[in-house]
C-alpha positions as CSV (number, residue, x, y, z in Angstrom):
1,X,0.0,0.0,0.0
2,X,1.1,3.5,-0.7
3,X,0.4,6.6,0.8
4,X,0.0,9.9,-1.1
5,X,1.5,13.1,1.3
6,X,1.9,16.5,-0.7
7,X,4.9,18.0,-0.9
8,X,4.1,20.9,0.7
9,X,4.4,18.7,4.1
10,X,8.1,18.8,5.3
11,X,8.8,17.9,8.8
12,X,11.8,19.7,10.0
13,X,14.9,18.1,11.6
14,X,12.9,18.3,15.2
15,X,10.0,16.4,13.5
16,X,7.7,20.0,13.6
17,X,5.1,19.7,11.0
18,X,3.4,22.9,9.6
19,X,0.0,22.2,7.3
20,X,0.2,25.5,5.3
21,X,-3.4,24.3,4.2
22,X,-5.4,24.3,7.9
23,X,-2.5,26.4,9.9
24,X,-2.4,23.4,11.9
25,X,0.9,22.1,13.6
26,X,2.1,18.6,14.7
27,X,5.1,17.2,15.9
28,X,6.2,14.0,15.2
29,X,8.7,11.3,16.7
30,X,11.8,10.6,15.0
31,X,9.9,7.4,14.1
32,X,7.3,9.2,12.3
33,X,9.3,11.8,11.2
34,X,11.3,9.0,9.2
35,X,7.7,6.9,7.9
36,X,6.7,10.4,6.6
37,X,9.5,10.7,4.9
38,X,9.1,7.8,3.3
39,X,5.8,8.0,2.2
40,X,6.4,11.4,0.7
41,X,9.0,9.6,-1.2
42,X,6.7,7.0,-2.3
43,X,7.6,4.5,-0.4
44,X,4.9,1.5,0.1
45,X,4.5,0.6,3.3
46,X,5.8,-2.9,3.6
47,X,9.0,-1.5,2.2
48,X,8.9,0.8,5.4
49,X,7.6,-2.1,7.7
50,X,10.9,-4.2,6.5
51,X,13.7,-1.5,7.1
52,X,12.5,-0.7,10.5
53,X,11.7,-3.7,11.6
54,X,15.2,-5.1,10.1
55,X,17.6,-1.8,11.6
56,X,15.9,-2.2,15.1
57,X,15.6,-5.9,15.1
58,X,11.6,-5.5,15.8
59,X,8.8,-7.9,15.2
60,X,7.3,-7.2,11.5
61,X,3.8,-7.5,11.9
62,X,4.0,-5.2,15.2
63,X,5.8,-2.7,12.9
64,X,3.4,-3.1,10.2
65,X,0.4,-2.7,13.0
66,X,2.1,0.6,14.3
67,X,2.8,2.1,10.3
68,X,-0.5,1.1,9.9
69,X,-2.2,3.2,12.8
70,X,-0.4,5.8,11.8
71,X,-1.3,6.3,8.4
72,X,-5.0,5.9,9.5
73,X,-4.1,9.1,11.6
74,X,-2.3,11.1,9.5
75,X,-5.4,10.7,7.0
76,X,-7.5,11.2,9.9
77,X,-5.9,14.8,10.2
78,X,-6.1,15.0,6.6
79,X,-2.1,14.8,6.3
80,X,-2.4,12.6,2.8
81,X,-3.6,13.5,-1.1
82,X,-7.1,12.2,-1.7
C-alpha cells in the first residue's frame, strides 16, 4: 500500500510539521518523522515495515500494526492526497 503526502508537508529536523493548508501544527517522533519521509517519497509501506523492523531488530507485523495506525491518523488529520 502507498500513501500519497503532498509536498508541501516537510517535517523539520525536530519532526515540527506545519499544514500551510489548515495552519495546523504537529510534531512528530523521529519514528514518524522517518515513515513520513518515506511515504512522501513513495515509499509503500511494507518496504517501510521491512527496514524498521530489520535496523531495530523489531517484530514485522508489530511494525506493520504501528505504520498502519499511523497512516490511519495522518489521514485522519487529513495529512495525505485524496
Amino acid at each position: 500500500m502507498t500513501v500519497k503526502i503532498p509536498e508541501e508537508l516537510n517535517p523539520t529536523k525536530k519532526g515540527f510539521l506545519f499544514d500551510p493548508y489548515t495552519g495546523h501544527t504537529y510534531t512528530l517522533n523521529a519514528t514518524a518523522a522517518f515513515v513520513f519521509k518515506k511515504l512522501q517519497e513513495g515509499k509503500n509501506i511494507s518496504d517501510i515495515t521491512k527496514v524498521l523492523a530489520d535496523e531495530y531488530k523489531l517484530d514485522e507485523k508489530k511494525v506493520l500494526e504501528d505504520i498502519k495506525d499511523f497512516v490511519m491518523n495522518i489521514k485522519d488529520f487529513n495529512l495525505t492526497k485524496k
